[in-house]
Backbone as a ProteinNet text record, in pm:
[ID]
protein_1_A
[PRIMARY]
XXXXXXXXXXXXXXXXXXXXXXXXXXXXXXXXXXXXXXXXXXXXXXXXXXXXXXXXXXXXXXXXXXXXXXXXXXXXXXXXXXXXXXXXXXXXXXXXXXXXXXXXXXXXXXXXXXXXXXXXXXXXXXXXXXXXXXXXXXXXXXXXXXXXXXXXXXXXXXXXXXXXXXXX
[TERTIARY]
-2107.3	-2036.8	-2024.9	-2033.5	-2050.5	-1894.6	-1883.7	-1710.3	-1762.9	-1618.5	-1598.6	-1452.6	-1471.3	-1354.7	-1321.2	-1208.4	-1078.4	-1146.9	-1147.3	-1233.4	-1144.1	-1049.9	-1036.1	-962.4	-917.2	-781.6	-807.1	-900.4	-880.9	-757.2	-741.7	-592.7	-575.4	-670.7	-680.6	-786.4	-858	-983.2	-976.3	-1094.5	-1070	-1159.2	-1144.9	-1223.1	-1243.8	-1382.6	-1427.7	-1512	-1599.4	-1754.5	-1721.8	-1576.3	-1586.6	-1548.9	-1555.4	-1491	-1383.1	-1397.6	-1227.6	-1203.7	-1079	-1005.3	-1010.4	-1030.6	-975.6	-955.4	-827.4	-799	-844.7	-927.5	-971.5	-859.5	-915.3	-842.4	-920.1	-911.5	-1040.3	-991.1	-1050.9	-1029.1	-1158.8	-1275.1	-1373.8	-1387.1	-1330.9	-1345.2	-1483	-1543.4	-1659.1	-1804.4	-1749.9	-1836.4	-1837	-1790.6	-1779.2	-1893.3	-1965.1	-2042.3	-2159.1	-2205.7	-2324.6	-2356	-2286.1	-2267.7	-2331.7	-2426.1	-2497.4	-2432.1	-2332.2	-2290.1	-2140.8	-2072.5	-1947.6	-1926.2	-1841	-1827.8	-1657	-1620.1	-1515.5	-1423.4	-1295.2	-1249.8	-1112.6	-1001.8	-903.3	-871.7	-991.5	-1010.6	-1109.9	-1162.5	-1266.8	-1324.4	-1266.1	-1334.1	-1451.9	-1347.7	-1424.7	-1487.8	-1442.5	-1545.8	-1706.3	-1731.8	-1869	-1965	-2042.2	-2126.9	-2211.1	-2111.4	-2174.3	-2238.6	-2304.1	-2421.5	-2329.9	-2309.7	-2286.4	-2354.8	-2330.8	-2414	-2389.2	-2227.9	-2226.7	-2049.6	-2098.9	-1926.6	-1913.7	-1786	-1702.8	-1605.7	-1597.3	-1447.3	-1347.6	-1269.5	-1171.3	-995.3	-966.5	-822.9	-770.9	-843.9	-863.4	-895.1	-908.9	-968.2	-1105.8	-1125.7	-1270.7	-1284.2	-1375.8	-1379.3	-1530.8	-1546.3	-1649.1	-1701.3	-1866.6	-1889.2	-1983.4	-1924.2	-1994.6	-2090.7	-2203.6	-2285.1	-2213.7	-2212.6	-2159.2	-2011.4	-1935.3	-1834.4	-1830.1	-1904.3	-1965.8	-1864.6	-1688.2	-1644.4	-1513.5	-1393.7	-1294	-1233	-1242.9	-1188	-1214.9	-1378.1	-1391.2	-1303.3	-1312.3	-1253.9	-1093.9	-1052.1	-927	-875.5	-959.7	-943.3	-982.2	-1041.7	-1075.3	-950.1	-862.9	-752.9	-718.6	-644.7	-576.9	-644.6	-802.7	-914.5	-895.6	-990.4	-999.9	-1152.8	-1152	-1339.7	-1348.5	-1452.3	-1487.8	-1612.4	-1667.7	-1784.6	-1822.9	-1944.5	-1997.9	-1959.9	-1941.5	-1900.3	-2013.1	-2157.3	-2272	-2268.3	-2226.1	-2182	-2086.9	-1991.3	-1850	-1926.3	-1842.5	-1880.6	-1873.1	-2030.5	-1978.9	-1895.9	-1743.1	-1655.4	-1670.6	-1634.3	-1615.5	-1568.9	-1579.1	-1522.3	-1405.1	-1305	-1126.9	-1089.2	-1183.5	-1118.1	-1137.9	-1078.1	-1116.2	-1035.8	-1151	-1088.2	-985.3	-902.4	-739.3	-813.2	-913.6	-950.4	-1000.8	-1022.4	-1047.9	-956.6	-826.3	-692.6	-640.9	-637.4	-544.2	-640.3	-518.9	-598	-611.4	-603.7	-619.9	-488	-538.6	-433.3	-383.2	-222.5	-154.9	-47.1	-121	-77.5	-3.6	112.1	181	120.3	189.9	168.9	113.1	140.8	76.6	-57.7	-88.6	-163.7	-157.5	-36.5	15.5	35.1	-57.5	-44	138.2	165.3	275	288.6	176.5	149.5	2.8	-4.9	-134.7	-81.3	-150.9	-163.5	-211.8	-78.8	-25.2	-87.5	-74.9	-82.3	-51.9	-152.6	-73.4	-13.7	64.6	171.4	185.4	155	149.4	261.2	345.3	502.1	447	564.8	537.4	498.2	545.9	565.8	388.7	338.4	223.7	237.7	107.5	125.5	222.7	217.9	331.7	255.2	211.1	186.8	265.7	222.4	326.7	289.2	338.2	322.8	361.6	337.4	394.1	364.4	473.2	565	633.3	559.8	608.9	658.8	800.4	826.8	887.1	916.9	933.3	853.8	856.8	769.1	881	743.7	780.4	701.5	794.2	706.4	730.3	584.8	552.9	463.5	506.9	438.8	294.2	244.8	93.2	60.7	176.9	129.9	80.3	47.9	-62.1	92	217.4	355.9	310.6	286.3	320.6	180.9	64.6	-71.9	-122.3	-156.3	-248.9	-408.2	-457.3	-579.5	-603.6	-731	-713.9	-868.1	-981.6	-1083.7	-1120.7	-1189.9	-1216.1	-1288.8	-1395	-1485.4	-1469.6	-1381.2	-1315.9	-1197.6	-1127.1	-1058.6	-877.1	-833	-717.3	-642.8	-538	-454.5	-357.3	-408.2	-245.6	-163.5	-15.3	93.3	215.2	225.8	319.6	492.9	550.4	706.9	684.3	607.1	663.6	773.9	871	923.3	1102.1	1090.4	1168.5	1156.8	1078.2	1025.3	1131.4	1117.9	1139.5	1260.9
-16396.5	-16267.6	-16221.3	-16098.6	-16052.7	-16020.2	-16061.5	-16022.1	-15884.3	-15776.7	-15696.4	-15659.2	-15524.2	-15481	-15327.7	-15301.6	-15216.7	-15041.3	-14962.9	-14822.8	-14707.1	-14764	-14629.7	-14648	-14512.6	-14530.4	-14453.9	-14433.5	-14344.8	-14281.9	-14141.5	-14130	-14013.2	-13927.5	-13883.9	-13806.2	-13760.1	-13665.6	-13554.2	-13452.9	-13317.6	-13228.1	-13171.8	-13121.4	-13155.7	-13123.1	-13187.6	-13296.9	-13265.6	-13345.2	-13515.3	-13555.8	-13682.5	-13680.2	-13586.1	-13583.8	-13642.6	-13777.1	-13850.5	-13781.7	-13756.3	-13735.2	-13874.7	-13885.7	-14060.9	-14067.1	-14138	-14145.6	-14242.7	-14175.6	-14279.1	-14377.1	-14506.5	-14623.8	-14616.3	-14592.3	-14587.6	-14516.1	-14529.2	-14455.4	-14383.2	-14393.2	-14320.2	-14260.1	-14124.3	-14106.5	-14045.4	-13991.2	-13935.5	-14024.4	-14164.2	-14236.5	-14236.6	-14202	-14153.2	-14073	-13988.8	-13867.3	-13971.3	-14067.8	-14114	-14229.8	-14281.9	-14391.1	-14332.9	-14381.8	-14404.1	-14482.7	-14599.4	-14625.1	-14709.4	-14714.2	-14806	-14881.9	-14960.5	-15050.1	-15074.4	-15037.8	-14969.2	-15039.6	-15102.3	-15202.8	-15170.4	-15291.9	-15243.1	-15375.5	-15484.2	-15565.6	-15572.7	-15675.5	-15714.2	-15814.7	-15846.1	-15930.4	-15890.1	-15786.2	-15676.7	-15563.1	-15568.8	-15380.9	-15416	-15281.8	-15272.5	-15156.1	-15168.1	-15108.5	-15001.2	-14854.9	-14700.3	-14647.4	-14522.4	-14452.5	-14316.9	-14251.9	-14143.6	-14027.8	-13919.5	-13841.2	-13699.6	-13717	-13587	-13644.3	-13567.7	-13607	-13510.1	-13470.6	-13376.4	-13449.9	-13413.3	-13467.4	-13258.6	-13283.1	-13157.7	-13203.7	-13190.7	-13187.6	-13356.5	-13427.8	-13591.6	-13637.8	-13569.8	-13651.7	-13657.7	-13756.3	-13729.5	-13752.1	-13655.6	-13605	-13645.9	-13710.3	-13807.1	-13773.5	-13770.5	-13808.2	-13937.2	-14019.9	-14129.8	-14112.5	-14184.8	-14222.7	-14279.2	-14279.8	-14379.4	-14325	-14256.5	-14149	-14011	-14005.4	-13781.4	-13751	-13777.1	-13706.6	-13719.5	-13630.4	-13592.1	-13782.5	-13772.5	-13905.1	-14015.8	-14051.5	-14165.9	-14178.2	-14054.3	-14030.2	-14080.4	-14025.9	-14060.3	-14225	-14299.1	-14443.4	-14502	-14435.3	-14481.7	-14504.7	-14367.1	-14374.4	-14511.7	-14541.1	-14631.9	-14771	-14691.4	-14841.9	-14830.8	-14914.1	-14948.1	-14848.8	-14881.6	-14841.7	-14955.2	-15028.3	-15108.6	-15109.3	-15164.6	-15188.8	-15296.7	-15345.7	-15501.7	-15525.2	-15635.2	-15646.8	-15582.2	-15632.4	-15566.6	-15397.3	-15358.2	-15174.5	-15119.6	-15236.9	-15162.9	-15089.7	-14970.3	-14922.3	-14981	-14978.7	-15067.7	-14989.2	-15114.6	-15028.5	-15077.7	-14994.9	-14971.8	-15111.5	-15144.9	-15252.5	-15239.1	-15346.2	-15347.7	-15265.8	-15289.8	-15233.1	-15360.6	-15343.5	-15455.4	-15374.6	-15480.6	-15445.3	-15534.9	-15487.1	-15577.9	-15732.9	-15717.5	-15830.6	-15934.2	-15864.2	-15982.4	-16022.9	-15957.4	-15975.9	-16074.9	-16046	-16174.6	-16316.5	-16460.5	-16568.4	-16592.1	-16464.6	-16583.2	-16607	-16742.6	-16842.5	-16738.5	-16737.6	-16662.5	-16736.4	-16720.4	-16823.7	-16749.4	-16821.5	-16744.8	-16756.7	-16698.2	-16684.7	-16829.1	-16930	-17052	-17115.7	-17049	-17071.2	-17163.6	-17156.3	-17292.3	-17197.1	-17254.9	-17213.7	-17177.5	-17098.3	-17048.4	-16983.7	-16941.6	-16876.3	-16878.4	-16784.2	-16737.2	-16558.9	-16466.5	-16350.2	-16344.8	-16328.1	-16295.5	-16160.4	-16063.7	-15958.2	-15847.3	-15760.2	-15615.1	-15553.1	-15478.7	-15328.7	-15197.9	-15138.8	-14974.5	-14937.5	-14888.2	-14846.3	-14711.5	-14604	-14512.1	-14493.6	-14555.2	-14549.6	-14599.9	-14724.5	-14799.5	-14934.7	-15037.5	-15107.2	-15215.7	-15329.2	-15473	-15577.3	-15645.3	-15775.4	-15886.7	-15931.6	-16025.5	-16181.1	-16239.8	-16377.7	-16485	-16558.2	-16717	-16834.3	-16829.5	-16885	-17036.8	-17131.3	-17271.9	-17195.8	-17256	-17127.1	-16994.3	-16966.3	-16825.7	-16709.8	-16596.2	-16474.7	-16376.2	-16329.5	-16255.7	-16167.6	-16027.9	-15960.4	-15848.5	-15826.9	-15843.9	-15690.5	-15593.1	-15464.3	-15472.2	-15383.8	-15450.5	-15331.9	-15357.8	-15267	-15315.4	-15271.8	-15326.1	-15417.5	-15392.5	-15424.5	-15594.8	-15608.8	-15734.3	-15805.3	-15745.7	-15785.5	-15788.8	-15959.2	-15961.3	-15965	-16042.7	-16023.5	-16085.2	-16014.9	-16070.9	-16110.7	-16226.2	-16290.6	-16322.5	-16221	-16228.6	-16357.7	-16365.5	-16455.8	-16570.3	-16598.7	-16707.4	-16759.4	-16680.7	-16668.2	-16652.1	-16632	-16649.4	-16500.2	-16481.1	-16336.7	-16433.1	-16358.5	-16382.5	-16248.8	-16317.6	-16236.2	-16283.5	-16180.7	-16193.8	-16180.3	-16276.3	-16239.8	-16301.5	-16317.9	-16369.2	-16430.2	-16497.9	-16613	-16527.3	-16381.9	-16315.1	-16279.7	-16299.9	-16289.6	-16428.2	-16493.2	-16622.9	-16709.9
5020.7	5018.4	4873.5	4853.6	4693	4710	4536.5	4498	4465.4	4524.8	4515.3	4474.8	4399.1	4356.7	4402.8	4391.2	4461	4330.2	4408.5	4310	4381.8	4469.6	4551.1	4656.9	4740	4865.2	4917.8	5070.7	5170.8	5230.1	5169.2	5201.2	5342	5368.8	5510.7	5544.5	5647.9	5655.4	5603.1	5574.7	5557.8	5651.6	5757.1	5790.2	5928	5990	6098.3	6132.1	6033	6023.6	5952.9	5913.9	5916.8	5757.9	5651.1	5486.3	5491	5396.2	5350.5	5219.5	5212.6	5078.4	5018.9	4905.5	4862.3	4711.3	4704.7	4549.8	4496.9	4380.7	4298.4	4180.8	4212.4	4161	4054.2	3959.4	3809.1	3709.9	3573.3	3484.3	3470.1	3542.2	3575.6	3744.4	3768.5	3888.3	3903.9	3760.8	3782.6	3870	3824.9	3893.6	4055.4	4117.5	4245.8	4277.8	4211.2	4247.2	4171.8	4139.9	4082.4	4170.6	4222.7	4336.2	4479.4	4515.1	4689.1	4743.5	4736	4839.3	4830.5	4913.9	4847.2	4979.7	4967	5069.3	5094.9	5243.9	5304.3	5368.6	5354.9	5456.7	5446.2	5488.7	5491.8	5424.3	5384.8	5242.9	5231.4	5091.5	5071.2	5133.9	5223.4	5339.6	5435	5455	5587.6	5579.5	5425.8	5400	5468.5	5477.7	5517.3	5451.7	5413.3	5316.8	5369.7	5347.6	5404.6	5272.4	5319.1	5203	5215	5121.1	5023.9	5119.3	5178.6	5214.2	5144	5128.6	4964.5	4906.9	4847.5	4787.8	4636	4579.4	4518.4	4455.1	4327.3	4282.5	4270.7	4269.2	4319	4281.8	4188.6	4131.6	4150.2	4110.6	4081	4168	4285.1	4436.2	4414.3	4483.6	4540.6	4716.5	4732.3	4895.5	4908.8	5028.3	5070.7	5183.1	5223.6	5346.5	5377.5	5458.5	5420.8	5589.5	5573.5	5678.9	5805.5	5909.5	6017.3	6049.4	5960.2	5985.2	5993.4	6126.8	6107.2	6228.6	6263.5	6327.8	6224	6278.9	6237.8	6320.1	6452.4	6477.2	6388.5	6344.4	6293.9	6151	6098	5947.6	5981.1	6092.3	6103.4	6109.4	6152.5	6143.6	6025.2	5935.2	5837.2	5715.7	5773.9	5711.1	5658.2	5535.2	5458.7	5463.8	5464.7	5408	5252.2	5230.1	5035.6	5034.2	4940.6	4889	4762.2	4812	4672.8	4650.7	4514.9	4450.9	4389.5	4428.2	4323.5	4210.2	4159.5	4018.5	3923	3983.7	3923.2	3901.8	4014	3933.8	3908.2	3865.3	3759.7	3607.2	3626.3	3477.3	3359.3	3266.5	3153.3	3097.6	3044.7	2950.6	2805.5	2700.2	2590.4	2506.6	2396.9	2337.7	2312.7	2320.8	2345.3	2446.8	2587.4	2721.3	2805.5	2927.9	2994.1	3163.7	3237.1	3387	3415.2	3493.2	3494	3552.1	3691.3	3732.4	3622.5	3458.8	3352.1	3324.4	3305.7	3249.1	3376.6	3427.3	3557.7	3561.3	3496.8	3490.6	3317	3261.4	3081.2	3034	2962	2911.2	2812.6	2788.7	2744.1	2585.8	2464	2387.7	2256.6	2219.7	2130.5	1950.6	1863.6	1734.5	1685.5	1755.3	1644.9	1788.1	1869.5	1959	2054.8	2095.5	2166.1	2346.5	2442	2569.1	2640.4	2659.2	2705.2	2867.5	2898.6	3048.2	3071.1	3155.3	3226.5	3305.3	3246.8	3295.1	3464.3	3512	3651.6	3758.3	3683.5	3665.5	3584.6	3604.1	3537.3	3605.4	3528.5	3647.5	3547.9	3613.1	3574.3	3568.7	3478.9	3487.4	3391.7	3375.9	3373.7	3196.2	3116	2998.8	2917.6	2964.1	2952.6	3092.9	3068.8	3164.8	3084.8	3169.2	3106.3	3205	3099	3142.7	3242	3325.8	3444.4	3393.4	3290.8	3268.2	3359.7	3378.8	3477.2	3348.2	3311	3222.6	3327.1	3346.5	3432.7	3546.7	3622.7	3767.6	3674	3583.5	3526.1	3526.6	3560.6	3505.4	3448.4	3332.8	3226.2	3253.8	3174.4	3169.4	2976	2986.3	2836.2	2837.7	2752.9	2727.9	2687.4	2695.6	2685.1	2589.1	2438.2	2348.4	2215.2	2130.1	1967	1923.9	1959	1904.4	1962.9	2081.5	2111.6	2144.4	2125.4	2182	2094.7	1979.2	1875.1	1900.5	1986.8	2029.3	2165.5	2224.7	2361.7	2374.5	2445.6	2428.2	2556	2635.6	2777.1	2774.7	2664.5	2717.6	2667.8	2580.6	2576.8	2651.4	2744.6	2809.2	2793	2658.6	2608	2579.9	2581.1	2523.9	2421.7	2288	2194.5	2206.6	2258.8	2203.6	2128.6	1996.3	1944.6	1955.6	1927.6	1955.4	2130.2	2182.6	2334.9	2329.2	2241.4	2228.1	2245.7	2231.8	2249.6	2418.4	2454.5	2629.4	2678.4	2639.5	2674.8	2734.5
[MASK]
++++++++++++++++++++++++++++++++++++++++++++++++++++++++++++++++++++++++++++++++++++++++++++++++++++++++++++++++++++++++++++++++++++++++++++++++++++++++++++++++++++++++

């Protein structure tokens, strides 16, 4: 089974002919309109892999018609699936970006490099995101700004942050 990741949220039909509205999960929604096909579930277990037959982005949505959904009913069950994509066609990003699925899992080590957690998750709060540490049974949570984030090493697998010890 190919790992797949989360791009998107069927949020209800438009129309007759089977068009989902769906919010894009991305900081690229444009990639939506360059994509033939995404793969549809209500996880990544079960998605199933439909083809693009047109699609629009329109005031941050993007509106879809996918293959195998050409009625207003089918669209309607489709309601509150995912849309995901291979790891192989995530957009390449930029240097000092990263997809959260890199961020969840690195060793989380303070100013003298001494292991302290493992990145839990991220969370979107309104201000910036904040890091979810698991700190032994503790979680922390830690801003995920230049203030407290000295460097972070996907492929080495580690995040330094500074001052965690004020987290603590």
């Amino acid at each position: 089974m190919k790992e797949l990741y989360l791009v998107g949220k069927i949020l209800k039909p438009k129309g007759l002919k089977g068009e989902l509205k769906i919010l894009p999960i991305t900081d690229y929604p444009e990639s939506f309109l360059e994509r033939k096909a995404f793969y549809i579930g209500r996880s990544d277990e079960e998605a199933v892999l439909r083809e693009v037959l047109q699609g629009v982005l329109r005031n941050g949505f993007a509106y879809i018609l996918f293959s195998g959904l050409d009625s207003r009913e089918k669209a309607e069950a489709a309601v509150g699936n995912m849309i995901y994509v291979p790891a192989e066609e995530l957009v390449p990003l930029p240097p000092g970006r990263a997809y959260l699925h890199e961020l969840r899992g690195l060793k989380v080590l303070n100013d003298s490099l001494e292991e302290v957690g493992i990145v839990h998750d991220v969370l979107k709060m309104p201000a910036h995101e904040v890091y979810e540490v698991q700190c032994g049974a503790k979680k922390i949570l830690v801003p995920a700004i230049e203030e407290f984030v000295e460097e972070i090493d996907i492929g080495k697998g580690y995040m330094v942050l500074k001052r965690i010890e004020e987290f603590l």
